[in-house]
C-alpha positions in Angstrom: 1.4 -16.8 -32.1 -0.3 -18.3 -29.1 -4.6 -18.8 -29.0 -6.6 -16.3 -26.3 -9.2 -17.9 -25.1 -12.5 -16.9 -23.4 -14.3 -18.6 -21.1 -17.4 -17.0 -19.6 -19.0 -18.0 -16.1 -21.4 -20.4 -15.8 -24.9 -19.7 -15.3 -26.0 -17.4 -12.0 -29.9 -16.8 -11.0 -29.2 -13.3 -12.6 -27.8 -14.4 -16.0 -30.5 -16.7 -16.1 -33.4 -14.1 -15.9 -31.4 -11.7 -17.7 -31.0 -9.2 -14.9 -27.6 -7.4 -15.6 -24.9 -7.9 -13.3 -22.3 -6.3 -12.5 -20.7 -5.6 -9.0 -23.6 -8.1 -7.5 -21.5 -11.0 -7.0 -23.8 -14.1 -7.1 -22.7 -17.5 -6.9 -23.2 -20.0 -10.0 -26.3 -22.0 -10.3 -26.3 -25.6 -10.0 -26.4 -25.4 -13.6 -23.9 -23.1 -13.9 -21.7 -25.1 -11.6 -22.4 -27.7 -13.9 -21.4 -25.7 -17.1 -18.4 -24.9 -15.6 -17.3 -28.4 -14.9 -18.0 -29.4 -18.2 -15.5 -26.9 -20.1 -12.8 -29.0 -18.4 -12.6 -31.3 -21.2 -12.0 -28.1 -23.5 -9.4 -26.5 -21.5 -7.2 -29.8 -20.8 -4.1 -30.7 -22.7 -3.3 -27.3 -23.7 -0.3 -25.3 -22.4 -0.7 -22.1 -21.1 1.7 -19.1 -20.1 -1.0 -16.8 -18.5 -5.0 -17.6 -16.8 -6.6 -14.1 -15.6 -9.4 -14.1 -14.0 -12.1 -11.6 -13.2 -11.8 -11.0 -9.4 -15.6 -12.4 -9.0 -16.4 -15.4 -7.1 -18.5 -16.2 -10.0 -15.9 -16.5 -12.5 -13.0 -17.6 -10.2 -15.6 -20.5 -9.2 -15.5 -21.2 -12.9 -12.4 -20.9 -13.4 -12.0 -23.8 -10.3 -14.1 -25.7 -11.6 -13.2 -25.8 -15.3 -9.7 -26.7 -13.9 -7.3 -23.9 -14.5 -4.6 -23.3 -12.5 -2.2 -20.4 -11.6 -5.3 -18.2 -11.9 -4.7 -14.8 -11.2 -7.0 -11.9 -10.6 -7.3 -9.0 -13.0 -9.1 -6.4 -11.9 -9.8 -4.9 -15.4 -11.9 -8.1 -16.6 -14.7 -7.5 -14.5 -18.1 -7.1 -15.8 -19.2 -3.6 -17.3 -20.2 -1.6 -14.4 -24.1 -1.3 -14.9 -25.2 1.8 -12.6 -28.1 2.2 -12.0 -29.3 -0.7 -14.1 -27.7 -3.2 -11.7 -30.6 -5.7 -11.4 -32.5 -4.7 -13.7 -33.7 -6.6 -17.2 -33.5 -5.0 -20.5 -37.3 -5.4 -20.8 -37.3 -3.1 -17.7 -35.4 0.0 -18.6 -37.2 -0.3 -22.1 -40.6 0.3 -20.3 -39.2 3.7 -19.8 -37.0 4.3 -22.3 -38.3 2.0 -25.6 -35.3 3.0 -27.6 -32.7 2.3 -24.9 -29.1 -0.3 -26.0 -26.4 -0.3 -23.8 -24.1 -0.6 -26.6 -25.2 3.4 -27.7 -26.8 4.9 -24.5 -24.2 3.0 -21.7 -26.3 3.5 -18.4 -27.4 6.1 -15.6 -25.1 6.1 -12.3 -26.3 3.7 -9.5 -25.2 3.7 -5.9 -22.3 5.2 -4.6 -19.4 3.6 -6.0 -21.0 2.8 -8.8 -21.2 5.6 -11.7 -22.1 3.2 -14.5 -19.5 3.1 -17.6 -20.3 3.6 -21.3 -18.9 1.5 -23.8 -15.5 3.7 -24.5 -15.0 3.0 -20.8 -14.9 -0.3 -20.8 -12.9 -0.8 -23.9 -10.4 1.3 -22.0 -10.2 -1.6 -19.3 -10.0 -4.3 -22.0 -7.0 -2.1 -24.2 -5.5 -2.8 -20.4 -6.0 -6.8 -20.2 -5.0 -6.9 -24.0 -1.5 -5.0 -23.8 -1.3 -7.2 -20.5 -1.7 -10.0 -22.4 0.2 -9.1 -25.7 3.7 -10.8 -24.5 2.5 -13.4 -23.6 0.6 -14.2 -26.7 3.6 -13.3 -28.7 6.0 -15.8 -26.6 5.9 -20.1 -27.4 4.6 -20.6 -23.5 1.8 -21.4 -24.6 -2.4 -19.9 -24.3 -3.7 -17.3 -23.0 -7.2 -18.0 -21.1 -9.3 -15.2 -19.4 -12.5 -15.9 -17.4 -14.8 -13.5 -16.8 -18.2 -11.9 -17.7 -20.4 -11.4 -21.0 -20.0 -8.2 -22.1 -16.3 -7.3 -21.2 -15.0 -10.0 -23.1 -17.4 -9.2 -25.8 -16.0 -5.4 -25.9 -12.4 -7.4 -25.8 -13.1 -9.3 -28.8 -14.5 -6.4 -30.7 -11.1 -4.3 -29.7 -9.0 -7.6 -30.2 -10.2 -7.6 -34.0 -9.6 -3.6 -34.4 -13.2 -2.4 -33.8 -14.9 0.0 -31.7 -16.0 -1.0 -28.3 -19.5 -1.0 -29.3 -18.9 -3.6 -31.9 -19.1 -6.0 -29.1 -23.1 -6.2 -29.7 -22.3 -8.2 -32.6 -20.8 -11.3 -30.7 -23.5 -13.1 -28.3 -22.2 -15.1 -25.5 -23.9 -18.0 -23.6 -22.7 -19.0 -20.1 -20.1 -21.7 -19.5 -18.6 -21.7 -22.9 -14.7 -21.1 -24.3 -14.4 -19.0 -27.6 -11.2 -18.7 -29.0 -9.3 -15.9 -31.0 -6.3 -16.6 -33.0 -4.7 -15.3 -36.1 -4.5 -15.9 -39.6 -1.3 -14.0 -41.9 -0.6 -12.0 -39.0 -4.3 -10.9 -38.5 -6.7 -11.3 -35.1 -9.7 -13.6 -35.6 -12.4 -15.5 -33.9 -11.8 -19.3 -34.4 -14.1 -20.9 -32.3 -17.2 -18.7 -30.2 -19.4 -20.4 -27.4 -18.0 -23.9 -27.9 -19.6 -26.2 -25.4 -18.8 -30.0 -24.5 
């Protein structure tokens, strides 16, 4: 069976100063462009049979510049739509509510457009990318690489190893790095996680 592997966006201003983001597009960093230059090394020689990207410029500008090709946009893989929250740090929300985790509470609605999800929500989207996915990992044409944000493809791994979609808390993940999850006797596993040049 074929690898999945996760590459997170570089660095953005937002990421940086821990300000969730969502639907606020913003570019990459220097840095970040950076980051994402340097996971070329970790993405060459390989074969793959699928590349889906998040539809944000932030990770198709990573995607660029990590050199993948044949990048398509997946809808589903965009980052976990953060309400009201959008903007806002952790340190923030906790000044008014002390005993507040996304991975329990979700978030309140934001703007129009922009209900928020909770967790269950969002491992609905990643189930999607995941039986989108399953064909080609179970073919010989080679990996399967999806670029996109922190915590979707944290909820992915968690439903990719059989857990609930708030397991995700348990796997951090740092800008501009390439996890991998493969399988050993017929089982899902992580192999690899935030593997950087």
């Amino acid at each position: 069976m074929a690898d999945l592997l996760l590459v997170r966006h570089g660095e953005t201003e937002w990421s940086r100063s821990g300000q969730h983001t969502s639907y606020t597009d913003l570019p990459l960093t220097d840095h970040g462009e950076e980051q994402a230059k340097s996971l070329a090394p970790l993405l060459s020689g390989r074969t793959y049979s699928l590349v889906l990207s998040s539809p944000l410029g932030r990770a198709q500008r990573t995607a660029a510049l990590a050199g993948l090709t044949g990048v398509e946009p997946e809808p589903a893989l965009r980052e976990w739509d953060y309400g009201g929250y959008e903007g806002i740090t952790t340190a923030e929300i906790h000044r008014t509510r002390p005993d507040w985790d996304l991975w329990t509470d979700g978030v309140v609605p934001g703007p129009e457009g922009h209900p928020g999800e909770s967790p269950a929500e969002v491992g609905a989207r990643a189930d999607r990318v995941l039986a989108r996915v399953e064909s080609a990992l179970a073919g010989d044409g080679g990996d399967v690489v999806l670029v996109a944000h922190a915590h979707v493809l944290r909820v992915l791994t968690a439903r990719r190893l059989g857990l609930a979609p708030a397991e995700g808390r348990l796997f951090q993940l740092a800008t501009g790095t390439v996890s991998r999850l493969s399988t050993e006797h017929g089982h899902p596993v992580i192999t690899e996680w935030n593997r950087r040049p």
